[in-house]
C-alpha positions as CSV (number, residue, x, y, z in Angstrom):
1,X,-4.0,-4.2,-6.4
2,X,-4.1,-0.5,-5.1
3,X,-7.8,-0.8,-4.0
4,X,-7.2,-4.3,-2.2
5,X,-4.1,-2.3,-0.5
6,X,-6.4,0.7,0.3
7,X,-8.6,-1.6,1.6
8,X,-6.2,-3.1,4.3
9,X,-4.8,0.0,5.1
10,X,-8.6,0.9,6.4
11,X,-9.5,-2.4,8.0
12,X,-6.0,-1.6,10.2
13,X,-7.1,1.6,11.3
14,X,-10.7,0.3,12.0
15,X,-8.7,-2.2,13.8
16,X,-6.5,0.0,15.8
17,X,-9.2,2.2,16.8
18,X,-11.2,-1.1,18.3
19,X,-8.4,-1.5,19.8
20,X,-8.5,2.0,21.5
21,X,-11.7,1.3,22.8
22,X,-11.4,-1.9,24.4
23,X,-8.2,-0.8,26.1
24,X,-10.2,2.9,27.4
25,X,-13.8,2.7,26.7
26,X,-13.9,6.7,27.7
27,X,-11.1,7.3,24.7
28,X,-11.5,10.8,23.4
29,X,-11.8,11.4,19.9
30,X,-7.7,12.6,19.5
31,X,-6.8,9.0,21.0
32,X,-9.2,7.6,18.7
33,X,-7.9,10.0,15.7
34,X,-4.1,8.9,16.7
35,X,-4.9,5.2,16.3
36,X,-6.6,5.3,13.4
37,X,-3.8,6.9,11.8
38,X,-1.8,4.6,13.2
39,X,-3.1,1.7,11.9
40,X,-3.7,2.7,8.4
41,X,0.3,3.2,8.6
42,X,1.1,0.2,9.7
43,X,-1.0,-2.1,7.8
44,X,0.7,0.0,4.8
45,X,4.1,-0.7,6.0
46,X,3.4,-4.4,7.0
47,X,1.9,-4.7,3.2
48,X,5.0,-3.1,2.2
49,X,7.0,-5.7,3.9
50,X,5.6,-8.7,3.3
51,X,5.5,-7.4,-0.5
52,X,9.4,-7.4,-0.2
53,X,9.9,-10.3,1.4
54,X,7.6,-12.1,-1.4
55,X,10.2,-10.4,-3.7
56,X,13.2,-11.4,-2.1
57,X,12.0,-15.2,-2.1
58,X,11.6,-15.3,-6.0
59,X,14.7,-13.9,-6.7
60,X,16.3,-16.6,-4.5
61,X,14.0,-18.9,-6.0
62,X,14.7,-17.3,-9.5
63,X,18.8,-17.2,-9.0
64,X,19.3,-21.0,-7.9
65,X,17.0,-22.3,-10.6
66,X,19.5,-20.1,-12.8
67,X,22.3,-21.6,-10.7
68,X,21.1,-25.4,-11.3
69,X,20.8,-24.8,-15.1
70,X,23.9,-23.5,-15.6
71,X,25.9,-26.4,-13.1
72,X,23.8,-29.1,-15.6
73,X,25.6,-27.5,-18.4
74,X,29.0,-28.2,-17.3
C-alpha cells in the first residue's frame, strides 16, 4: 500500500494548495509552497491515524473474541 499512501499524501497537498488559492487568489508561490507541504503531512499523519485506530479495533475485536472462548470453557 505504499503507492496508494503516496498517493493521498499528494491529493492532500493538491488539496491544501486549492485551498490557498480560494482563500487569496494573489497567494505567492512560498504560501503556495507552505501548503503544499502542509498537506502532504497531514494526509500522512491522518493515514497514520486512522491506520492505528483500524489496529486498535482488532485487537479489541481480537482480545474479547479470545475472552468469550476462554469464559465458554469454564
Amino acid at each position: 500500500m505504499g503507492l496508494l499512501d503516496e498517493l493521498g499524501k499528494v491529493a492532500g497537498a493538491v488539496a491544501a494548495v486549492e485551498a490557498a488559492e480560494k482563500v487569496d487568489p494573489e497567494a505567492g508561490l512560498l504560501t503556495k509552497g507552505i501548503a503544499a507541504i502542509a498537506g502532504f503531512e497531514g494526509a500522512g499523519k491522518l493515514e497514520s491515524m486512522m491506520e492505528k485506530k483500524d489496529d486498535d479495533q482488532q485487537a479489541d475485536t481480537d482480545n474479547t473474541q479470545g475472552t468469550d472462548d476462554t469464559s465458554s470453557q469454564t
